[in-house]
MARVEXKE-571973 format. One record per residue: residue number from 0; chain; y, z, x negated of N, C-alpha, C in turn. Coordinates in pm, whole numbers. Layout:
<nodes>
- NUM, A, Y, Z, X, Y, Z, X, Y, Z, X
...
</nodes>
This chain:
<nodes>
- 0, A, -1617, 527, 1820, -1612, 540, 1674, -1472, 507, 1624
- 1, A, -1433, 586, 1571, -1276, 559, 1478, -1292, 473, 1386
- 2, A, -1237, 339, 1379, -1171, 243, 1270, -1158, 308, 1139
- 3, A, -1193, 249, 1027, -1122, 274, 900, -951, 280, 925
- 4, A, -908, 302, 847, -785, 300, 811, -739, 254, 688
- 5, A, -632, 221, 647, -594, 208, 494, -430, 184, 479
- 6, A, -394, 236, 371, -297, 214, 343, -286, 143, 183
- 7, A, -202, 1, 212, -203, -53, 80, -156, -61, -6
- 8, A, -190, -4, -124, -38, 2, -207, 16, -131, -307
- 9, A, 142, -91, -355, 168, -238, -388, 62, -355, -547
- 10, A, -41, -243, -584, -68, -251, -659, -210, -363, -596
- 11, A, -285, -311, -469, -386, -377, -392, -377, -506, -384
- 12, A, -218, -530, -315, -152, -670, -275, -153, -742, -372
- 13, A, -52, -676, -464, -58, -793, -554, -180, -839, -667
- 14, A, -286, -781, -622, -475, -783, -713, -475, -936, -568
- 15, A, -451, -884, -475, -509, -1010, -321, -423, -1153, -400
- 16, A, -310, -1095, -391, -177, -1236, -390, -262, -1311, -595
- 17, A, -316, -1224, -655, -271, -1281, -792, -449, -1325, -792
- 18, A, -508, -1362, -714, -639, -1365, -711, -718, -1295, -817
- 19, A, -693, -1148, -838, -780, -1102, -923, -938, -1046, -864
- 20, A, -1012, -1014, -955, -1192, -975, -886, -1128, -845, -816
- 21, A, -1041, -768, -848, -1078, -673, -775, -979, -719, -626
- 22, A, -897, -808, -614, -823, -854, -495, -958, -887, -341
- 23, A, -1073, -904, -427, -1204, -931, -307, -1181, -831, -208
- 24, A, -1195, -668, -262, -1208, -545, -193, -1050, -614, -43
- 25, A, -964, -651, -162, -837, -617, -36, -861, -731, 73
- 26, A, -870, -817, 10, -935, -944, 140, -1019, -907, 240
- 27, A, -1112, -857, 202, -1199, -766, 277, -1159, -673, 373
- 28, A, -1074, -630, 315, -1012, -508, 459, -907, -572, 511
- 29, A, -870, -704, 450, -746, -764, 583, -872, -825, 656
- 30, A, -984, -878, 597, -1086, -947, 755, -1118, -870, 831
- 31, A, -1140, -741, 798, -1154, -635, 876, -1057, -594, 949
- 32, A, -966, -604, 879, -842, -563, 1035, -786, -680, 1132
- 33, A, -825, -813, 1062, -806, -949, 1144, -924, -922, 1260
- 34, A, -1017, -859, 1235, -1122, -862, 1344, -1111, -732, 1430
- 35, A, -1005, -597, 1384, -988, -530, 1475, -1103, -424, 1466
- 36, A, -1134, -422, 1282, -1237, -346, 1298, -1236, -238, 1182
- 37, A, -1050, -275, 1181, -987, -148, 1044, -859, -159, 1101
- 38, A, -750, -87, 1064, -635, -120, 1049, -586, -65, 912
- 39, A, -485, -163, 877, -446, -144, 749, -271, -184, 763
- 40, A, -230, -78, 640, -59, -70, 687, -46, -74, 511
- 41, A, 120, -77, 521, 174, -82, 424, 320, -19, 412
- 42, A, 325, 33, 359, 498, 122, 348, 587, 39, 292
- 43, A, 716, -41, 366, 818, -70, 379, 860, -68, 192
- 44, A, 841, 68, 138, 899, 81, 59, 787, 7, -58
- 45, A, 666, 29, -39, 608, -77, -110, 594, -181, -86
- 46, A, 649, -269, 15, 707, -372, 35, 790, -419, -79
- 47, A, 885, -324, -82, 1038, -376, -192, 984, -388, -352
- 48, A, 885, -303, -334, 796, -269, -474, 784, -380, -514
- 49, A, 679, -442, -403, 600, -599, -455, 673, -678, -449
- 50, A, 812, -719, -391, 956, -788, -384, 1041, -807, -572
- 51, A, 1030, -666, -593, 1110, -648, -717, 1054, -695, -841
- 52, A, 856, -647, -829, 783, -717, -919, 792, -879, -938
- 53, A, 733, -896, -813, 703, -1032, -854, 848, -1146, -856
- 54, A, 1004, -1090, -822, 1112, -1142, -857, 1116, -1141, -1029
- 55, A, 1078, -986, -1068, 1103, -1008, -1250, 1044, -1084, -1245
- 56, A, 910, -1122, -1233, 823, -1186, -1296, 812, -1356, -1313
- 57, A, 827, -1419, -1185, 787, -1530, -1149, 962, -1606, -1057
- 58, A, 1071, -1497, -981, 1125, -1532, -904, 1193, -1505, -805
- 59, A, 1331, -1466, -760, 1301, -1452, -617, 1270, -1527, -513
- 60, A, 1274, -1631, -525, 1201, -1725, -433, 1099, -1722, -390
- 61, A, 964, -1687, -485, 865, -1678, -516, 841, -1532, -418
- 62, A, 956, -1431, -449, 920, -1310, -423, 950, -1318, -280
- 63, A, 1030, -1404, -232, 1123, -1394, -100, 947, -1464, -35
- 64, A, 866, -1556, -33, 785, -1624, -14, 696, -1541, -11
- 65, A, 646, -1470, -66, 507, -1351, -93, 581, -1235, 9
- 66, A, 698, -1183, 31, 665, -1099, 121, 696, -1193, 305
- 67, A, 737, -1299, 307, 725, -1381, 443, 587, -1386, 440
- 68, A, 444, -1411, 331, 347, -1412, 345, 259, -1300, 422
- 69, A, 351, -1176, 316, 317, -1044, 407, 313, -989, 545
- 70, A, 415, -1057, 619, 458, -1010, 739, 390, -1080, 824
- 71, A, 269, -1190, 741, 162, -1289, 867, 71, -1183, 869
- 72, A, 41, -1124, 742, -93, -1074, 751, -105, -947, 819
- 73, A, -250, -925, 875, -323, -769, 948, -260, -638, 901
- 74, A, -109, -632, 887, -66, -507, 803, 46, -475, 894
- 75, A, 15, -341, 908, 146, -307, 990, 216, -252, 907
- 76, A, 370, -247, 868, 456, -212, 827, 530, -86, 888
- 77, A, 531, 26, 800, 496, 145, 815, 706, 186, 765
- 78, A, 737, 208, 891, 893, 188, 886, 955, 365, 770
- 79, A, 1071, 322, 761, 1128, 505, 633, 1228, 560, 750
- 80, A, 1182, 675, 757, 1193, 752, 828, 1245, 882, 762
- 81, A, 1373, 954, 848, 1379, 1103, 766, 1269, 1198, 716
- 82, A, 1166, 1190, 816, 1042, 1263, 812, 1005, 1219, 726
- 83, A, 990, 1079, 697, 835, 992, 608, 942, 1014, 473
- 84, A, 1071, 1005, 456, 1122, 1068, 314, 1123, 1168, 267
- 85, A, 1117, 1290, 402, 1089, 1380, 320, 930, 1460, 283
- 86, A, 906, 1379, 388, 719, 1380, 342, 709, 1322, 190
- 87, A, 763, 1235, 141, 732, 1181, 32, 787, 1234, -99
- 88, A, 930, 1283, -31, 1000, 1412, -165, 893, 1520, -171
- 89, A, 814, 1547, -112, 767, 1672, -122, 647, 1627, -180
- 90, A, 589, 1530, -168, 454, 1466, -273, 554, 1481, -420
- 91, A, 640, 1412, -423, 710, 1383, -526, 742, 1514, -609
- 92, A, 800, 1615, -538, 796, 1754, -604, 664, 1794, -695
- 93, A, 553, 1774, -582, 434, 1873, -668, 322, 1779, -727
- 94, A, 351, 1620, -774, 270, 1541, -812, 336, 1441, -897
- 95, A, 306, 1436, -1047, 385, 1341, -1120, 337, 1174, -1064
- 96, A, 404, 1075, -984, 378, 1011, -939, 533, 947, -890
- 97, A, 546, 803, -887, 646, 717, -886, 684, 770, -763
- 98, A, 833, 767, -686, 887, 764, -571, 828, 664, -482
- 99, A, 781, 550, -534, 715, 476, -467, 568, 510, -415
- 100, A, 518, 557, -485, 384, 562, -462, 380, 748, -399
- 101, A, 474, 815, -424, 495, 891, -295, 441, 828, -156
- 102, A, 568, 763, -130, 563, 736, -19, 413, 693, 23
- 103, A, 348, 617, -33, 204, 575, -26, 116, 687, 0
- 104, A, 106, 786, -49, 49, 892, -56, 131, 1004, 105
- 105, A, 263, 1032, 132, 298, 1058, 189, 237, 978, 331
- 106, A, 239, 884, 332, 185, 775, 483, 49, 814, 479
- 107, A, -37, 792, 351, -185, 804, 393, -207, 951, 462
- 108, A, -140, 1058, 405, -143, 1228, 485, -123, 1179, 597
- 109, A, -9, 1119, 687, 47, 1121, 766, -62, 1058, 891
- 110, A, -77, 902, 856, -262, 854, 916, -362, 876, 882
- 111, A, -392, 976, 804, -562, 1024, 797, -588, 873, 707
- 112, A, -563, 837, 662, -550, 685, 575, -621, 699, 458
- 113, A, -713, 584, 404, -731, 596, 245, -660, 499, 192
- 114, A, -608, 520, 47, -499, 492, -24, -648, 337, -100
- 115, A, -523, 200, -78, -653, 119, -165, -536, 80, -283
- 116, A, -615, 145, -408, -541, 88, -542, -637, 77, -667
- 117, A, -504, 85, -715, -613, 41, -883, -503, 100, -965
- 118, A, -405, 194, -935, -326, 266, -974, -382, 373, -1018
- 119, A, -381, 448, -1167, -428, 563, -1248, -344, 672, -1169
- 120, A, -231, 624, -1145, -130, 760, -1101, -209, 841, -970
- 121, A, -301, 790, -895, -295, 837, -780, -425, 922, -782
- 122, A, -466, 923, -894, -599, 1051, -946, -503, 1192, -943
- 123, A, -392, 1158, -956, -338, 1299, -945, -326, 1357, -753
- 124, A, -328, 1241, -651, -303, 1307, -561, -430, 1316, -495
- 125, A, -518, 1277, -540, -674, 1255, -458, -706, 1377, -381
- 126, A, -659, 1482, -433, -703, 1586, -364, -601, 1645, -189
- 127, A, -482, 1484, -207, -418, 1496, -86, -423, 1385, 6
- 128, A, -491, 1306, -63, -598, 1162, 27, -692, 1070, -45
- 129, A, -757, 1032, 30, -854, 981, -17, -793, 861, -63
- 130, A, -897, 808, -199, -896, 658, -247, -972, 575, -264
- 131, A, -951, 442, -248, -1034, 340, -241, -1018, 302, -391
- 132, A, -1078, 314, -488, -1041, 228, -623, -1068, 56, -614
- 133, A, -949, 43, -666, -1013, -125, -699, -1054, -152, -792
</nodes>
């Protein structure tokens, strides 16, 4: 039987990191991939995402700390690649949707992946991967 998959976007993480109700769902699929019974990734570039946010917001310290947090957890880090950029220019062409969240959408095509957010933007690409709403 094939594993779930998921790809997280920076919007998931930071619902987990800011303890919101819908952060349960994402906890949930890191126990699931702590047990080897999902895998779940994250794009590099939404990495910097959740870096830049939570620096306006709270710090970079804070921010430098939340992504060392990241790199413990069940997430493989999903490296940028010529391919995976221009996989993501080309979401970016035919879907009004952040460069960032390209790429999100670009990775989930790429692993057969469902996208876990709580992002409105990504109703526009549903019909090029699946989503988990939070």
């Amino acid at each position: 039987m094939n594993k779930p998959k998921y790809i997280l976007d920076s919007y998931a993480l930071l619902a987990y990191f800011q303890a919101e109700p819908t952060g349960a769902k994402v906890r949930n699929i890191l126990k699931e991939a702590s047990a080897g019974a999902a895998a779940a990734f994250l794009s590099l570039i939404s990495l910097g995402e959740i870096y830049y946010i939570v620096a306006r917001k709270r710090g970079e310290e804070t921010a430098g700390e939340i992504t060392e947090i990241i790199s413990r957890l069940p997430v493989g880090l999903v490296d940028v690649t010529k391919e995976r950029v221009l996989a993501a220019a080309r979401v970016k062409a035919q879907h009004p949707v952040s460069y960032a969240d390209a790429f999100v959408v670009a990775t989930a095509i790429e692993f057969t992946a469902t996208i876990v957010t709580g992002d409105p933007e990504f109703k526009e690409t549903e019909s090029r991967a699946a989503v988990l709403w939070l």
